[in-house]
Z-matrix of the N, CA and C atoms (Angstrom, degrees):
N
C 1 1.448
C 2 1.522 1 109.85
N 3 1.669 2 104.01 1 163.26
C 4 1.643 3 100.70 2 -162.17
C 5 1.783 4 96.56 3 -93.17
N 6 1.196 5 107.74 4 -174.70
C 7 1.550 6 101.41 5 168.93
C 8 1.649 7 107.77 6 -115.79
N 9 1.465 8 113.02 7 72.02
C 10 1.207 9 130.10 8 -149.74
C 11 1.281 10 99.12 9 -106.67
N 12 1.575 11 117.91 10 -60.24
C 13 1.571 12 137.28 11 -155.82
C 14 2.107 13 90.15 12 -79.70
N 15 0.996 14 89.34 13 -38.06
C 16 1.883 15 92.74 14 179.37
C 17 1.676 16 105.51 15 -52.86
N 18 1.472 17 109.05 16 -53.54
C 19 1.529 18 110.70 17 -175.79
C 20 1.880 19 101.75 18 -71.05
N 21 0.908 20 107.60 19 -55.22
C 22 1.526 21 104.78 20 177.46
C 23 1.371 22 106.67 21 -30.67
N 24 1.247 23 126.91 22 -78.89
C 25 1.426 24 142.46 23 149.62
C 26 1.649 25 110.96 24 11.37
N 27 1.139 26 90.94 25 -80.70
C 28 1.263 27 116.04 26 -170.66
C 29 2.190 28 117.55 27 -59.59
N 30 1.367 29 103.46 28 -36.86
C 31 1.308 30 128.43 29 159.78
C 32 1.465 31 98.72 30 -50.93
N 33 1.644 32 110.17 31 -83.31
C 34 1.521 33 112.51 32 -174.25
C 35 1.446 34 120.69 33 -29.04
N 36 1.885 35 112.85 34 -48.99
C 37 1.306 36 118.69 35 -170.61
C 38 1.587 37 127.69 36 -68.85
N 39 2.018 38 89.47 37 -18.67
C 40 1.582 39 112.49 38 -173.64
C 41 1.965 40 100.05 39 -79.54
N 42 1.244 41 98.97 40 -34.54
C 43 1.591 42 85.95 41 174.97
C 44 1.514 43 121.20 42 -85.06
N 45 1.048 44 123.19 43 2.20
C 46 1.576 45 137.51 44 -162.49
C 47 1.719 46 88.06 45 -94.43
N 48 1.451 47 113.49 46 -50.36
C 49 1.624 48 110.96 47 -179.27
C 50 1.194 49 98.35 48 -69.68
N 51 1.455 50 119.16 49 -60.86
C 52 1.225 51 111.75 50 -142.13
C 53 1.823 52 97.57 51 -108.49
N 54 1.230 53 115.73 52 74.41
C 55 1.749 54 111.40 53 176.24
C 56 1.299 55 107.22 54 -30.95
N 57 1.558 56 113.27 55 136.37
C 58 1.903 57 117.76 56 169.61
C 59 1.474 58 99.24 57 -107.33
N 60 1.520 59 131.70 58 117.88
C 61 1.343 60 118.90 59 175.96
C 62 2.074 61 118.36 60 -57.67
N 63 0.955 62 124.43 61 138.45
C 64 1.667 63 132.26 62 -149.38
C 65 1.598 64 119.95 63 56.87
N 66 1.656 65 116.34 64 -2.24
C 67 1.704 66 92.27 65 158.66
C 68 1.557 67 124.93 66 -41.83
N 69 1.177 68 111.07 67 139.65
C 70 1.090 69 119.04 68 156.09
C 71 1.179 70 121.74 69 -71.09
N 72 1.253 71 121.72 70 -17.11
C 73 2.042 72 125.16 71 -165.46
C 74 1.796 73 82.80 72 -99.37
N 75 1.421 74 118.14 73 -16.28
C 76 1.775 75 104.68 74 -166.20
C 77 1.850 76 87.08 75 -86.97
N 78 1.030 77 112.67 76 -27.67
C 79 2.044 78 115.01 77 -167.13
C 80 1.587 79 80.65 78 -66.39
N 81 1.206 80 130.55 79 -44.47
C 82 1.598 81 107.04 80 -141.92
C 83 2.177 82 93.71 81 -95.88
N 84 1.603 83 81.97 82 -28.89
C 85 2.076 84 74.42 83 165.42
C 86 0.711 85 116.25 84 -85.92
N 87 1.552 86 148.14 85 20.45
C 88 1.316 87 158.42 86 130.16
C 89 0.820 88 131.20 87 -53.53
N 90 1.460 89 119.61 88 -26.57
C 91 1.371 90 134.94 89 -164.58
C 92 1.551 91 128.68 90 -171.01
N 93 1.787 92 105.42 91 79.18
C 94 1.328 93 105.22 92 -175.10
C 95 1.320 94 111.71 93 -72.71
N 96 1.162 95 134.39 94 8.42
C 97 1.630 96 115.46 95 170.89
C 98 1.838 97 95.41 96 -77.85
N 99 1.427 98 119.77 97 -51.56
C 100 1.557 99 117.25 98 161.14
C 101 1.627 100 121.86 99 -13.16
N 102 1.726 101 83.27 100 -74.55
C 103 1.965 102 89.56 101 -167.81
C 104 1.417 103 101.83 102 -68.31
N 105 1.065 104 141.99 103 -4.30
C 106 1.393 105 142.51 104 -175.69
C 107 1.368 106 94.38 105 -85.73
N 108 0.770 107 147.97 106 -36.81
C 109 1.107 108 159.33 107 -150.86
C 110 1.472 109 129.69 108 -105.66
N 111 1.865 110 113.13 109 -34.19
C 112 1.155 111 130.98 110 140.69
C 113 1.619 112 121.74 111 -56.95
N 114 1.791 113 97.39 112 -40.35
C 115 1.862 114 85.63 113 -178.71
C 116 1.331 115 119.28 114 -70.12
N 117 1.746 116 118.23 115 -30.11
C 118 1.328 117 136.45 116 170.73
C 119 2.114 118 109.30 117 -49.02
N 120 1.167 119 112.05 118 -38.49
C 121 1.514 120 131.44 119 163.72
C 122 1.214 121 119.40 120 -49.08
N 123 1.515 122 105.47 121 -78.45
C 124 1.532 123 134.10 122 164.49
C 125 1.552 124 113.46 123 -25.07
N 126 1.572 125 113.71 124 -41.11
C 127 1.233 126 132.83 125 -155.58
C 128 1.113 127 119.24 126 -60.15
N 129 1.818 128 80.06 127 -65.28
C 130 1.841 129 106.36 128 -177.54
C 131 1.680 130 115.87 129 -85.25
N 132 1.277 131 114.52 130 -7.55
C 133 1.612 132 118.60 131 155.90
C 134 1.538 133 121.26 132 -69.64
N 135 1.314 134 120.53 133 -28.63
C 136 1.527 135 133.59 134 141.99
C 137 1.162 136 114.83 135 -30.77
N 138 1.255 137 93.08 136 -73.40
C 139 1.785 138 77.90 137 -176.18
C 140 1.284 139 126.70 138 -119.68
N 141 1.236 140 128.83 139 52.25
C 142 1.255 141 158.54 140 130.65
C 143 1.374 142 111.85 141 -66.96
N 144 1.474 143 117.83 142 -45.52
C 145 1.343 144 127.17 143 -170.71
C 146 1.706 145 89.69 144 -87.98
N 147 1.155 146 153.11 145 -46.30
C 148 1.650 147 151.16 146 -167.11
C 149 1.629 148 95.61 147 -75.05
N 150 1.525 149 116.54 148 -26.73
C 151 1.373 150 102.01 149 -163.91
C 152 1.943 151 94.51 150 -95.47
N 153 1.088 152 135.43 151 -42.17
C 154 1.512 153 150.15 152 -135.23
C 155 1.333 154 97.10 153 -134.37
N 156 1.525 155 152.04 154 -59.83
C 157 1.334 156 162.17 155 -103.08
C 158 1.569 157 94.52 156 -131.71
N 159 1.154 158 106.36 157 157.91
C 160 1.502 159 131.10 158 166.39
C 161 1.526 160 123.78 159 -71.07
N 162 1.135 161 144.60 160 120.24
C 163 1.086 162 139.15 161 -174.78
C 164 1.271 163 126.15 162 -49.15
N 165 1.322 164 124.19 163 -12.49
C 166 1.878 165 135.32 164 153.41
C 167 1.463 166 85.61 165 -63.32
N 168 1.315 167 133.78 166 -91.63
C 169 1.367 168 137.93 167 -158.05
C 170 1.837 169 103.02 168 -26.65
N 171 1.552 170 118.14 169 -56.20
C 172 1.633 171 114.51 170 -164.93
C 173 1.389 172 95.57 171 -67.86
N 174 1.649 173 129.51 172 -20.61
C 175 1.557 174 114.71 173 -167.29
C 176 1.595 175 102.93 174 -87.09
N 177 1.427 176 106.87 175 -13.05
C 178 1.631 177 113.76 176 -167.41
C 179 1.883 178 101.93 177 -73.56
N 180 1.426 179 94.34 178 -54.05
C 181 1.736 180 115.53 179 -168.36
C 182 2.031 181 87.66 180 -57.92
N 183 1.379 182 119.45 181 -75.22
C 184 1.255 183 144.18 182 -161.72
C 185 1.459 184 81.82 183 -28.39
N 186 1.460 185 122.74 184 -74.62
C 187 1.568 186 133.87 185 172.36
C 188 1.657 187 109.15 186 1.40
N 189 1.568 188 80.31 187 -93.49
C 190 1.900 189 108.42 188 173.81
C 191 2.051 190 111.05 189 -39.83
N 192 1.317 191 110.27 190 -39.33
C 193 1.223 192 102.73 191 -178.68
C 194 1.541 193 105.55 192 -65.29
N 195 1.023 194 104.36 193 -57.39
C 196 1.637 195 113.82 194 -172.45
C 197 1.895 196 118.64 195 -50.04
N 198 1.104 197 93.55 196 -50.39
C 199 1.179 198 103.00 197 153.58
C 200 1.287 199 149.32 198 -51.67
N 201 1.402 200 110.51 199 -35.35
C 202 1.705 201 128.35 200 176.57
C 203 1.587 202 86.86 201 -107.20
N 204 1.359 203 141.60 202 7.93
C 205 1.231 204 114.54 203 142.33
C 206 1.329 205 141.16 204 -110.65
N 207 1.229 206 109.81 205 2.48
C 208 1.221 207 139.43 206 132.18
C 209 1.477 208 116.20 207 -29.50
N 210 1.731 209 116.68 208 -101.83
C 211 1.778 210 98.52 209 146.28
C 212 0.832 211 131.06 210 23.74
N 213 1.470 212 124.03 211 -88.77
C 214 1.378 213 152.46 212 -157.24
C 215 1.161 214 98.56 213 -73.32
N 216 1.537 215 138.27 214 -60.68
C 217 1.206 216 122.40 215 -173.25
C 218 1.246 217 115.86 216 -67.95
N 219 1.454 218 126.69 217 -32.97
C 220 1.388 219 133.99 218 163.65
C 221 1.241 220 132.95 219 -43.00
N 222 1.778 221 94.80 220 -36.13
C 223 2.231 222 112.36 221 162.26
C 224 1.135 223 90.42 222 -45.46
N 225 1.237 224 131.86 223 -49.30
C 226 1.499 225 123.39 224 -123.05
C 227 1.904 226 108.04 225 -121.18
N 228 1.316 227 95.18 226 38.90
C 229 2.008 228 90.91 227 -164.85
C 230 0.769 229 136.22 228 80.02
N 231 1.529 230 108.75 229 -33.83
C 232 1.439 231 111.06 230 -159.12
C 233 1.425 232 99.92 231 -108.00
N 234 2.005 233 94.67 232 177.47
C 235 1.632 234 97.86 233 177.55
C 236 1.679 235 108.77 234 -166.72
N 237 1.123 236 85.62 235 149.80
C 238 2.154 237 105.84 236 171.89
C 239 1.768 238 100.21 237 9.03
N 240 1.306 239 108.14 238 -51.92
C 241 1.655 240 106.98 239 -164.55
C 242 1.479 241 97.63 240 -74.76
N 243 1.437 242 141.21 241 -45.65
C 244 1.309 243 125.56 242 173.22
C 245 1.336 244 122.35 243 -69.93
N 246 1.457 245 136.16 244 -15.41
C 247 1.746 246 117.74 245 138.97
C 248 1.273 247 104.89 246 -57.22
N 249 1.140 248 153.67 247 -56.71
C 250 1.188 249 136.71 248 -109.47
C 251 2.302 250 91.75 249 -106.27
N 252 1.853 251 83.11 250 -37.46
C 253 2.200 252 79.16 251 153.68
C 254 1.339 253 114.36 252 -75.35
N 255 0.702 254 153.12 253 -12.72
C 256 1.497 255 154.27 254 -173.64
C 257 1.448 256 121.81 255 -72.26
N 258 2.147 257 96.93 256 -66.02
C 259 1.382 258 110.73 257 146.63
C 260 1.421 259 134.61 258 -21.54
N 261 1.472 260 102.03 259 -63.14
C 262 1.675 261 131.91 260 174.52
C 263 1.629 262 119.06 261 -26.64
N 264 1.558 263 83.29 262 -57.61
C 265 1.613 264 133.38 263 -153.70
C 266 1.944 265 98.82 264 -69.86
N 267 1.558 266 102.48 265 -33.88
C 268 1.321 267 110.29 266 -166.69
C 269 1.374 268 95.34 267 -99.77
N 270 1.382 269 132.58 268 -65.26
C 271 1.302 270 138.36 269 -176.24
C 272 1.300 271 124.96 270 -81.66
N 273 1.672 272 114.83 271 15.62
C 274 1.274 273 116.56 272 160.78
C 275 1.880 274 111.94 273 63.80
N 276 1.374 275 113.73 274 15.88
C 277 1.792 276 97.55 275 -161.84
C 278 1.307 277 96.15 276 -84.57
């Protein structure tokens, strides 16, 4: 795996300190009823695109989901490392 989702991460957390006036990542940490709302979006373009779409299209949407939930967990305190205990937590790895 790349060290991709770490910098993403890390982007998200850089605008959370440091607000950029017209980010888009600052609109959606502004406003988790928003990013809730984008991932709910994000969601069903998933699989619209897995059910109907081309497999570029599900990696494009998959992208955007991951991303706007990211966001979202970021509205909300939280981050990448508490799925990733959670995960843990269930599947014992």
């Amino acid at each position: 795996m790349s060290d991709f989702l770490p910098r993403l991460i890390a982007v998200i957390e850089d605008r959370k300190r440091h607000p950029r006036p017209g980010s888009y990542t600052n609109t959606l940490l502004d406003d988790p009823v928003r990013a809730a709302q984008k991932v709910g979006e994000e969601a069903t373009e998933v699989v619209v695109a897995a059910l109907a779409q081309s497999k570029q299209r599900l990696v494009a949407e998959m992208a955007d989901l991951v991303y706007h939930s990211l966001a979202l967990l970021a509205s909300h305190g939280l981050s990448w490392e508490d799925v990733e205990a959670e995960l843990e937590k269930r599947h014992k790895l």
